[in-house]
C-alpha positions in Angstrom: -4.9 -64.5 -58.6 -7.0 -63.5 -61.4 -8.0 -65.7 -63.9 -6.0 -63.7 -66.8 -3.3 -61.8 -65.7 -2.5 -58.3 -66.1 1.2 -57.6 -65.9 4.2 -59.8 -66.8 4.7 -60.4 -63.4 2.0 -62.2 -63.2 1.9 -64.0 -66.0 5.6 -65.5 -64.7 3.8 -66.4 -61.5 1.0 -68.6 -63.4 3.6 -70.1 -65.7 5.4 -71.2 -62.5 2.6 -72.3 -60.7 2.0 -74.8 -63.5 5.3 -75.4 -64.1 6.1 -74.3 -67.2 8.4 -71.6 -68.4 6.8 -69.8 -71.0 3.6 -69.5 -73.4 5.3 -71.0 -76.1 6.3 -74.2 -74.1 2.2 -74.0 -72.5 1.1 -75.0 -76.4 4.6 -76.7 -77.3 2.2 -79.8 -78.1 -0.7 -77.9 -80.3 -0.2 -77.8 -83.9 1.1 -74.6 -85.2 -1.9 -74.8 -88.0 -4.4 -75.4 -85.0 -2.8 -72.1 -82.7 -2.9 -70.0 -85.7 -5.7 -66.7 -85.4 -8.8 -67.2 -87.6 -8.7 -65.0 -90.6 -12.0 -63.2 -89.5 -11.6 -61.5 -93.1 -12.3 -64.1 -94.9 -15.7 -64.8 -96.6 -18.3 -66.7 -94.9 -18.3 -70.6 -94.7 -20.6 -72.8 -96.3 -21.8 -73.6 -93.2 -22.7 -70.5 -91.9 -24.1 -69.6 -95.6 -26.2 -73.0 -95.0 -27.1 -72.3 -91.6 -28.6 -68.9 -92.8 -30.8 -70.6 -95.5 -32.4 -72.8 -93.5 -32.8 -69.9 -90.2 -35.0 -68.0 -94.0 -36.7 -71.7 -94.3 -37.8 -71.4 -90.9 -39.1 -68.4 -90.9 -41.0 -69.3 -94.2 -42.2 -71.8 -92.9 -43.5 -69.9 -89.2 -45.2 -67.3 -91.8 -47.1 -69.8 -93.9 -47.8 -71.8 -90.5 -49.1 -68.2 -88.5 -51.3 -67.5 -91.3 -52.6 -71.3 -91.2 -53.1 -70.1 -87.2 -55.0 -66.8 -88.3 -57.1 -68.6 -90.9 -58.7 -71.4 -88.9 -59.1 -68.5 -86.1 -61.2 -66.5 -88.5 -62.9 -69.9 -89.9 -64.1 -70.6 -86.6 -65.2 -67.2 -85.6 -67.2 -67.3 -88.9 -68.3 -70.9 -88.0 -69.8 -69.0 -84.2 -71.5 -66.3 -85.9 -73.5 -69.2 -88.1 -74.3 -70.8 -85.5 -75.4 -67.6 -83.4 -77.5 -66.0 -86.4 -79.1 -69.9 -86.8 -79.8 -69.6 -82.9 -81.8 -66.5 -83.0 -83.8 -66.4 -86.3 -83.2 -64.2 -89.1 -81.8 -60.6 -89.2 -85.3 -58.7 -88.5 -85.3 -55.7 -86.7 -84.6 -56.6 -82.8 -84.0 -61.0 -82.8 -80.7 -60.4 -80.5 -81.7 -59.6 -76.8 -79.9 -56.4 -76.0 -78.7 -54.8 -73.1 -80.0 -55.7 -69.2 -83.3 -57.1 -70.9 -81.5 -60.2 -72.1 -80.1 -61.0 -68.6 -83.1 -59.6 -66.9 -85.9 -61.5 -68.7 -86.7 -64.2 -66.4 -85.4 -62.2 -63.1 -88.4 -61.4 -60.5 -88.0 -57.9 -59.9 -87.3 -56.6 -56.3 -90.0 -53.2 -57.0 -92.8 -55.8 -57.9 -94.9 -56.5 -55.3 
């Protein structure tokens, strides 16, 4: 049988298998206040309305802590490029090895003989 039934027929044949005769006698024993429908109409809860505010404090809080994340990062590039310029002397002409030379330099060439 499926879990929720289709036709009357069926639903007669669930009731029976449970032994009850009806629906109404199924929640006999629930409160009629609890088996009422939610009024989906209605305006939102102060929970939900509090739930919302603090889902906008997190995401305050992610942006201040990304840009935190994107600060340092940029701190500690800055911090590499001292330390790179304070490796190779001042900014004159040619100080950074380019190109193959600055793999190359101390290589033994195969054409040398």
């Amino acid at each position: 049988m499926k879990f929720l039934p289709a036709s009357d027929a069926e639903r007669r044949e669930m009731l029976a298998a449970i032994g009850v005769p009806s629906i109404e006698a199924l929640f006999a024993s629930v409160p009629e206040a609890v088996r009422q429908e939610p009024d989906l109409t209605a305006p939102l809860s102060d929970l939900v309305i509090a739930l919302r505010r603090i889902s906008d404090r997190i995401d305050d809080e992610q942006d201040k802590l990304e840009a935190k994340m994107l600060a340092d990062r940029a701190e500690g590039i800055a911090g590499l490029a001292e330390q790179l310029v304070s490796m190779t002397g001042p900014a004159s002409g040619n100080s950074i090895p380019s190109g193959s030379s600055r793999f190359l330099r101390n290589t033994p060439s195969p054409c040398r003989g």
